[in-house]
Structures are given as C-alpha cells and as structure tokens.
N, CA, C and O atoms as a Tinker XYZ file with bonds, in Angstrom:
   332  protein
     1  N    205.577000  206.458000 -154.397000    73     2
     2  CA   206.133000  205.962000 -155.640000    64     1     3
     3  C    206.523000  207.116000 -156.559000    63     2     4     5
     4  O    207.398000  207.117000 -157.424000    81     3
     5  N    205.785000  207.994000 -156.235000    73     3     6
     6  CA   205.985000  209.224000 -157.085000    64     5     7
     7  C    207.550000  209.851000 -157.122000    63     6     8     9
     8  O    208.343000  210.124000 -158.023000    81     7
     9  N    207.560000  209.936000 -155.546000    73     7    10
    10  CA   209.109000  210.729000 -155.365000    64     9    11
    11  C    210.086000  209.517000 -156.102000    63    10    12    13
    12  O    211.125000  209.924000 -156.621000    81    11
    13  N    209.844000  208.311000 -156.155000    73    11    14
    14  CA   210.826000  207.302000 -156.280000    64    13    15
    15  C    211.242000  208.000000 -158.024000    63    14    16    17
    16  O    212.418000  208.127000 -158.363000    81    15
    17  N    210.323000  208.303000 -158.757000    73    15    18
    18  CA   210.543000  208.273000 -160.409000    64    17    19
    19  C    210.988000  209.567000 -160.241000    63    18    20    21
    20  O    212.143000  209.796000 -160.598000    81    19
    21  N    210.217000  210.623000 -159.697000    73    19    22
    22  CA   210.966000  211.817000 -160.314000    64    21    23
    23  C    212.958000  211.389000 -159.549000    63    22    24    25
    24  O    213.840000  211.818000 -160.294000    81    23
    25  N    213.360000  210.811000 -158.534000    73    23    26
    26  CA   214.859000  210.815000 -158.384000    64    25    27
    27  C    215.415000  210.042000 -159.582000    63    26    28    29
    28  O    216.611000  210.145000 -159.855000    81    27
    29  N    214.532000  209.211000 -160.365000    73    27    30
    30  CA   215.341000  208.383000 -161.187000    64    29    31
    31  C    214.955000  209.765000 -162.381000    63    30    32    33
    32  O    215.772000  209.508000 -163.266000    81    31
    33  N    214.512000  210.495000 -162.657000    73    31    34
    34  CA   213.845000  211.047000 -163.687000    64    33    35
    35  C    215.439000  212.247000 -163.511000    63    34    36    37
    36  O    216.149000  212.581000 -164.460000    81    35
    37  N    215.573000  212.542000 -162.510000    73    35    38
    38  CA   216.858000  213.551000 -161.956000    64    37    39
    39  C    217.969000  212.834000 -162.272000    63    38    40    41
    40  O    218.975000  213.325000 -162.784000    81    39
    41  N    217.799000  211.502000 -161.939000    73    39    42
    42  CA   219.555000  211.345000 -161.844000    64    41    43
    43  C    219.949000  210.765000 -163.648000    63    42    44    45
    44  O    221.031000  210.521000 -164.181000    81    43
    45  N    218.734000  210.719000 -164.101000    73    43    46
    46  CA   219.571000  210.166000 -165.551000    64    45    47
    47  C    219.540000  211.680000 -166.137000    63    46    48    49
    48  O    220.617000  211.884000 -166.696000    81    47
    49  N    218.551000  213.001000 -166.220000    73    47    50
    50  CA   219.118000  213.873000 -166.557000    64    49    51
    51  C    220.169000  214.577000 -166.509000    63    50    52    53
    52  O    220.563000  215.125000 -167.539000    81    51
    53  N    221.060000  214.764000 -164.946000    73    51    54
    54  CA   222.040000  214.516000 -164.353000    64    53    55
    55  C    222.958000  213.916000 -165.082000    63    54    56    57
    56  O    223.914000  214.580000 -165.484000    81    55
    57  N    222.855000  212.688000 -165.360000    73    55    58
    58  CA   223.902000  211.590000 -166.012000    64    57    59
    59  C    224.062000  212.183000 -167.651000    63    58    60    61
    60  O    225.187000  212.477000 -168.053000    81    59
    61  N    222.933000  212.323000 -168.496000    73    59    62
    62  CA   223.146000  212.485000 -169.745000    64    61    63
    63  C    223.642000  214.278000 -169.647000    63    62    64    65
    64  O    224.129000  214.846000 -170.625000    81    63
    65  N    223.514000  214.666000 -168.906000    73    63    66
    66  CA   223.988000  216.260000 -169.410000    64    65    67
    67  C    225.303000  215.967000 -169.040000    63    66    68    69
    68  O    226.122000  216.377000 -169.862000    81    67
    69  N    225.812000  215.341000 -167.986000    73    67    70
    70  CA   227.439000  215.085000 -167.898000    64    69    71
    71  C    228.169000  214.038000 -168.978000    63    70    72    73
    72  O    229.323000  214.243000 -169.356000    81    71
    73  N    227.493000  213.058000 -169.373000    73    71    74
    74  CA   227.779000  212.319000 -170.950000    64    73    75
    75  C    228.239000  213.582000 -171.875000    63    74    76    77
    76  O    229.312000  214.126000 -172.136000    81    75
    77  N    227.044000  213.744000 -172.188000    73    75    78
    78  CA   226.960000  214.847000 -173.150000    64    77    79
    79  C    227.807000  215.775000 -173.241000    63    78    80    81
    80  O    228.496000  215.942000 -174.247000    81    79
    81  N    227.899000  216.899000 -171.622000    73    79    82
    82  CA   229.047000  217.581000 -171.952000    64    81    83
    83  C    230.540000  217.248000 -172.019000    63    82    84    85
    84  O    231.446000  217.826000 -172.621000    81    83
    85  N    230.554000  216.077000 -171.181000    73    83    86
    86  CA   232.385000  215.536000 -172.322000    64    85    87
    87  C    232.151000  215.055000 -173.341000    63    86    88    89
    88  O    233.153000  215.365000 -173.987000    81    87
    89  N    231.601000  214.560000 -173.913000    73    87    90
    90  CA   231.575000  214.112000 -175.462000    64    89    91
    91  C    231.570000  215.379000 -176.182000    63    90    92    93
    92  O    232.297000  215.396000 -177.176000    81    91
    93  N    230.879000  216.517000 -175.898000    73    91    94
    94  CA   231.188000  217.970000 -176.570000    64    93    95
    95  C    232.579000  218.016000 -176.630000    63    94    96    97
    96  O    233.149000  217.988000 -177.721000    81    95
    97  N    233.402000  218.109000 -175.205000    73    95    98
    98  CA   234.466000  218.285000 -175.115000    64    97    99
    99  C    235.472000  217.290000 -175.666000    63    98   100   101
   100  O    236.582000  217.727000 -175.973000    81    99
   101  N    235.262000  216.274000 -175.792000    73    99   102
   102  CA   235.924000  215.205000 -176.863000    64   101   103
   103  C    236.730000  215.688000 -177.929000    63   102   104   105
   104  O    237.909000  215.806000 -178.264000    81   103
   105  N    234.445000  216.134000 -178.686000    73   103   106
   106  CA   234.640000  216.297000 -179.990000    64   105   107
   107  C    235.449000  217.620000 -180.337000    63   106   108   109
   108  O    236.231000  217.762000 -181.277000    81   107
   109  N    235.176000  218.341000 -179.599000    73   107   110
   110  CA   235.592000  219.882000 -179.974000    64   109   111
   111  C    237.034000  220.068000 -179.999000    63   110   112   113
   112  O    237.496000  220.910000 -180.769000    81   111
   113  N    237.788000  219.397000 -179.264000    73   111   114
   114  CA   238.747000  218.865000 -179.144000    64   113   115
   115  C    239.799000  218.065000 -180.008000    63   114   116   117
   116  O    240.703000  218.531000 -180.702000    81   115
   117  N    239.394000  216.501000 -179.752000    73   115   118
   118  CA   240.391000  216.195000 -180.293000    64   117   119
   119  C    239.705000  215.996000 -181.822000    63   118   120   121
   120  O    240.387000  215.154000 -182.405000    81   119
   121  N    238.722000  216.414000 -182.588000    73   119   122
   122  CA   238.643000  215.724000 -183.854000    64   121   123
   123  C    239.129000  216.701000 -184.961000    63   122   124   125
   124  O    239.105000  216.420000 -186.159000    81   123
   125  N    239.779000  218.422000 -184.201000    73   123   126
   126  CA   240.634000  219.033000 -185.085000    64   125   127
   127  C    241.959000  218.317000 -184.768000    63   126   128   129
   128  O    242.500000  217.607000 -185.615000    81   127
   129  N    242.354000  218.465000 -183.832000    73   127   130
   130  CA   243.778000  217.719000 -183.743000    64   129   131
   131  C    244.119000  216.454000 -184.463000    63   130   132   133
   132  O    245.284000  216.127000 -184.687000    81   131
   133  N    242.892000  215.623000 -184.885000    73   131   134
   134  CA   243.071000  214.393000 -185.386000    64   133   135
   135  C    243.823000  214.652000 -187.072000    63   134   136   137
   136  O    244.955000  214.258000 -187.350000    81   135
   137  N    242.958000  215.343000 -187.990000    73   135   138
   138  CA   243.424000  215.907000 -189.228000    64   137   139
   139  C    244.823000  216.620000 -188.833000    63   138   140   141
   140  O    245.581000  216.777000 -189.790000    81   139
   141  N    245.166000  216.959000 -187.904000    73   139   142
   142  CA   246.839000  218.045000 -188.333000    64   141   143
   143  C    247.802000  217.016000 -187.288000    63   142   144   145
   144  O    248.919000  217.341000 -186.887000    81   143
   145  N    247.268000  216.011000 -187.027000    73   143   146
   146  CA   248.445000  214.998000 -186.079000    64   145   147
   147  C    248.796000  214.181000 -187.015000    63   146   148   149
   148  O    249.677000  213.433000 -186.591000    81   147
   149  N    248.418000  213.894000 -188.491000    73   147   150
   150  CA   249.250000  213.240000 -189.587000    64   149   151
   151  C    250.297000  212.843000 -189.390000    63   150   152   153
   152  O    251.160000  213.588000 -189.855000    81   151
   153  N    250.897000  211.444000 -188.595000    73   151   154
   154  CA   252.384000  211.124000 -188.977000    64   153   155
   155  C    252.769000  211.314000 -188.045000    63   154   156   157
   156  O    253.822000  210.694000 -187.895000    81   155
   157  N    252.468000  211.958000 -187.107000    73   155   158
   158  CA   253.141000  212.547000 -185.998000    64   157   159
   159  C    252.526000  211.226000 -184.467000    63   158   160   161
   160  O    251.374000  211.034000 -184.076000    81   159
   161  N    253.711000  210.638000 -184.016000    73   159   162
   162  CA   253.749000  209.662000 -183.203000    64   161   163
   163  C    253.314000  210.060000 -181.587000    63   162   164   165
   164  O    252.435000  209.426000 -181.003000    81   163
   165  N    253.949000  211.038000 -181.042000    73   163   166
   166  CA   253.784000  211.511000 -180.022000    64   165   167
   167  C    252.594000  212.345000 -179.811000    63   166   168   169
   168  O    252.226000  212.473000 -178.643000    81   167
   169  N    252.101000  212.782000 -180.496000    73   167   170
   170  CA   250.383000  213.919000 -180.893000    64   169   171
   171  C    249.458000  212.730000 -180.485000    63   170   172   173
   172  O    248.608000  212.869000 -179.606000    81   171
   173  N    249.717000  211.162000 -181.378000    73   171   174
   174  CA   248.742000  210.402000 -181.376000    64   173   175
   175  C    248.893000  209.884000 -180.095000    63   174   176   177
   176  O    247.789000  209.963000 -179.556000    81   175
   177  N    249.507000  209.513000 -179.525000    73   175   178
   178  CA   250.326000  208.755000 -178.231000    64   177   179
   179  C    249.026000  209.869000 -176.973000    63   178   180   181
   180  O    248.115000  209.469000 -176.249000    81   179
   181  N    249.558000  211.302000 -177.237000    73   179   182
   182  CA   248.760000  212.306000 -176.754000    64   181   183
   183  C    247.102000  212.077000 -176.904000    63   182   184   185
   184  O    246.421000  211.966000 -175.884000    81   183
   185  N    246.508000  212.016000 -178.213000    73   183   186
   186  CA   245.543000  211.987000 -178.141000    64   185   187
   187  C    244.758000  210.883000 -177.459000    63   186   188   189
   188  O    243.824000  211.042000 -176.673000    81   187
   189  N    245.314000  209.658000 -177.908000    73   187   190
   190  CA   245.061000  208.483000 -177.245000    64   189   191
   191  C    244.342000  208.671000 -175.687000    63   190   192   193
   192  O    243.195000  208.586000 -175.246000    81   191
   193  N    245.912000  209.024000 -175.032000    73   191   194
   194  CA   245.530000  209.248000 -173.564000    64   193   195
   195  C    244.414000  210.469000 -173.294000    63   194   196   197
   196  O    243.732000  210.459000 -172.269000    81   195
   197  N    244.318000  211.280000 -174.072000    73   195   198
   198  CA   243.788000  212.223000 -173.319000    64   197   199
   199  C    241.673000  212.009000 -173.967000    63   198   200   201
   200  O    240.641000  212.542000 -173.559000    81   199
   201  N    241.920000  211.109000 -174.946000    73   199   202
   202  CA   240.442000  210.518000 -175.743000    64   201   203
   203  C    240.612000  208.931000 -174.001000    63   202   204   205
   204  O    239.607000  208.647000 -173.350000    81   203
   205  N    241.701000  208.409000 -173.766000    73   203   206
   206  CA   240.931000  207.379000 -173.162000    64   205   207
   207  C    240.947000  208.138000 -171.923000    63   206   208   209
   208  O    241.114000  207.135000 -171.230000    81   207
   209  N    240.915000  208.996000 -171.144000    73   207   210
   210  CA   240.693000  209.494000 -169.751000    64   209   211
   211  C    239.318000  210.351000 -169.843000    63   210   212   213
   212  O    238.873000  210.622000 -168.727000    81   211
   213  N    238.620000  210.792000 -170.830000    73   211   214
   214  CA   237.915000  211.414000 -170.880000    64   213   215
   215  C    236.774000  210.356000 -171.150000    63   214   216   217
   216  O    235.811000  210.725000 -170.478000    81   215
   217  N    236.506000  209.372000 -171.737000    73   215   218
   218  CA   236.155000  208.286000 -172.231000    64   217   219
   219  C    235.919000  207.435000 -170.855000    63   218   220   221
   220  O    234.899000  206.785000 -170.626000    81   219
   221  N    237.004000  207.549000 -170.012000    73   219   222
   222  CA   237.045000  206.497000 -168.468000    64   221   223
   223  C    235.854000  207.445000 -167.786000    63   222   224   225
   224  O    235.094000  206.849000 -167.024000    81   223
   225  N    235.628000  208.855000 -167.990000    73   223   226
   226  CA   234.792000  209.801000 -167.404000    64   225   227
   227  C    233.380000  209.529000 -167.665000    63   226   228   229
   228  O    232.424000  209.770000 -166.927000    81   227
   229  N    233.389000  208.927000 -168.959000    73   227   230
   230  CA   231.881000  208.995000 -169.297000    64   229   231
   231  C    231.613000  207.554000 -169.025000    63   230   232   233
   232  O    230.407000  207.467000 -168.795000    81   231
   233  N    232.273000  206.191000 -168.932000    73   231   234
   234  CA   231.879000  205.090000 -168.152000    64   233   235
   235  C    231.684000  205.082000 -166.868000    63   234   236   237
   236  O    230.829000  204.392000 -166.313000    81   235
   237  N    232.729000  206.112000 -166.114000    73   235   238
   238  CA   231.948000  206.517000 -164.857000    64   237   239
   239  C    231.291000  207.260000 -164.724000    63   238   240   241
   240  O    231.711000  207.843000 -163.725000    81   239
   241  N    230.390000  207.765000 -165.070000    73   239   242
   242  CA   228.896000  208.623000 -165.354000    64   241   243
   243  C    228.015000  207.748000 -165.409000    63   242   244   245
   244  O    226.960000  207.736000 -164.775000    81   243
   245  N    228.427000  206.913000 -166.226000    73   243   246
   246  CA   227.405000  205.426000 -166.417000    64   245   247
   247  C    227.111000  204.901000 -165.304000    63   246   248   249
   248  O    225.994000  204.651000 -164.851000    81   247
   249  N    228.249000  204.712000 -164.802000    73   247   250
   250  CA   228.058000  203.494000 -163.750000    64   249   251
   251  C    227.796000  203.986000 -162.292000    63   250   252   253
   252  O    227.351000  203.362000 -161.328000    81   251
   253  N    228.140000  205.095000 -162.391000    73   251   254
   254  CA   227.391000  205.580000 -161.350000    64   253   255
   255  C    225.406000  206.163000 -161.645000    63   254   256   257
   256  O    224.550000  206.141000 -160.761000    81   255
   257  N    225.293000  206.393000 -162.389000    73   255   258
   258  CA   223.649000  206.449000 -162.699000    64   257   259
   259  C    223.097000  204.923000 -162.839000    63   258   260   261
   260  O    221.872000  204.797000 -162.835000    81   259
   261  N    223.908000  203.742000 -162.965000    73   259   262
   262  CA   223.375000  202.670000 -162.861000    64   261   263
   263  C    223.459000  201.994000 -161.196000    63   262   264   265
   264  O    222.701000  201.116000 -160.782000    81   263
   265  N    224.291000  202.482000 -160.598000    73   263   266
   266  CA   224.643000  202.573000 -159.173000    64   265   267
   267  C    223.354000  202.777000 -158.807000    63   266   268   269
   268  O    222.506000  201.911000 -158.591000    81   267
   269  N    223.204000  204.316000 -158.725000    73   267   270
   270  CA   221.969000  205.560000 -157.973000    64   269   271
   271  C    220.411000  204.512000 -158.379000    63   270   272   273
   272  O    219.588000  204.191000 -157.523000    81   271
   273  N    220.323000  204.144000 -159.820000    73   271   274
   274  CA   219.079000  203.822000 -160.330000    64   273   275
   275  C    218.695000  202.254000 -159.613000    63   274   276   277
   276  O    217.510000  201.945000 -159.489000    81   275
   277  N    219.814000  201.294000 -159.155000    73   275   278
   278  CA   219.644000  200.250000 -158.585000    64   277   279
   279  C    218.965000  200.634000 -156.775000    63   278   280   281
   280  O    218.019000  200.228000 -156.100000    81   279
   281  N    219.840000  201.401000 -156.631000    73   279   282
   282  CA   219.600000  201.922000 -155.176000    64   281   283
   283  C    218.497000  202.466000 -155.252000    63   282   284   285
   284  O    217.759000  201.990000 -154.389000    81   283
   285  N    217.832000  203.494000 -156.059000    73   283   286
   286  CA   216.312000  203.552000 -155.776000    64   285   287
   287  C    215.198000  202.311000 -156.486000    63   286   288   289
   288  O    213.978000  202.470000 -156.441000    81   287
   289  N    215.645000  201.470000 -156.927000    73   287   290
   290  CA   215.170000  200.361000 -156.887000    64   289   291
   291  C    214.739000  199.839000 -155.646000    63   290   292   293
   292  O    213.546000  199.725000 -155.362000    81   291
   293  N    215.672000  199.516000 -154.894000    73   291   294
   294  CA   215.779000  198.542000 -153.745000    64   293   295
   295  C    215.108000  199.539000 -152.401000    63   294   296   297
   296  O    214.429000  199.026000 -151.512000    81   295
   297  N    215.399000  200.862000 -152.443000    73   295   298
   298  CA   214.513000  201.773000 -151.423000    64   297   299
   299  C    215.468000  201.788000 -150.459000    63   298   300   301
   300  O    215.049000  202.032000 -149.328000    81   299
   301  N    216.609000  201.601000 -150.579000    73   299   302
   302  CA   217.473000  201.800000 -149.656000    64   301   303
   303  C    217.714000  203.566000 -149.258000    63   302   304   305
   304  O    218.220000  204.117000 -148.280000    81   303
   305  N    217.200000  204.001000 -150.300000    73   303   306
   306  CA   216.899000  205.795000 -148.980000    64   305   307
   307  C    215.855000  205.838000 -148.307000    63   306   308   309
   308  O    215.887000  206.497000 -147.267000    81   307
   309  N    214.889000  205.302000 -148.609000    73   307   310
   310  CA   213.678000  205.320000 -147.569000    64   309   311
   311  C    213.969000  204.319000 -146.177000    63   310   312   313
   312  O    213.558000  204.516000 -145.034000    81   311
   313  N    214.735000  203.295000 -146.634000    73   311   314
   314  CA   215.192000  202.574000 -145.177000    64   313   315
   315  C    215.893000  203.342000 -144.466000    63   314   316   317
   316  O    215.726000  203.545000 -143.263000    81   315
   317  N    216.914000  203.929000 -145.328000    73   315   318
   318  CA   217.735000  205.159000 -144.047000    64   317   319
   319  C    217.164000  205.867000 -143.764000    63   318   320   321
   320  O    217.648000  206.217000 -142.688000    81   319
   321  N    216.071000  206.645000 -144.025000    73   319   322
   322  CA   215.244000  207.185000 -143.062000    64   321   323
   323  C    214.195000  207.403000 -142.306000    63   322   324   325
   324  O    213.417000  208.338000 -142.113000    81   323
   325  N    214.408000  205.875000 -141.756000    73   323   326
   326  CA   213.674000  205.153000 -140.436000    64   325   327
   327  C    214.937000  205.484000 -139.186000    63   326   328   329
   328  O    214.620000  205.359000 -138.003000    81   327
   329  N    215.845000  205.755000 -139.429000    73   327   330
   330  CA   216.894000  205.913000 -138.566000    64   329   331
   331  C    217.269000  207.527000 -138.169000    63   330   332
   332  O    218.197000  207.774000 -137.399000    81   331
C-alpha cells in the first residue's frame, strides 16, 4: 500500500509543478501584453489564442493526473505485473 501513495504522492507533484509552470508562463507573459494591446484587435485575437492553448495545456495536466490517480486506484500496474 505504501508504494501505491508514494506514486500518487509523485504524480500530483509532477502535475502541480507542470500547472504551475505554465501558469508562470501565462502570467509573465500575456498580463504585460494585456495593458499595451489597448484597442488593438489583432494583439487580442493573438492573445486569446495563445492564453486558450496554454490553458488547453493545463486541463491536460489535469486530466491526465486524474487518469494516472484512477489507475492506481484500481491496481492496474500491479496486475501488469503478473505478466
């Protein structure tokens, strides 16, 4: 049972340091561009896409640590290695 927590104990540290470091990169990013894109249609059009692809990154971070955390639920690595 032990090994079971420390993999879940890994994979959400795993998960939040990759959250974390795009949301750095987000912020560092686009929240100067936000103040000097005033008015400007195509900047925002820009930011948009490049805030929702980075944003699609950190729901898949999610959902894959909710993936990994179901799977050591169920013990499906210890069944694969009976084989």
């Amino acid at each position: 049972m032990r090994n079971t927590t420390d993999k879940k104990r890994g994979a959400i540290i795993c998960a939040a340091l990759g959250i974390g470091f795009f949301s750095v990169i987000l912020a560092v990013i686009l929240v100067p561009l936000v103040g000097e894109a005033y008015g400007d249609v195509m900047v925002w059009i820009f930011l948009l896409v490049y805030g929702g692809i980075i944003l699609a990154i950190i729901l898949g971070i999610a959902a894959a640590l909710r993936q990994r955390l179901r799977e050591l639920e169920k013990g499906e690595e210890e069944d694969a290695k009976k084989y």
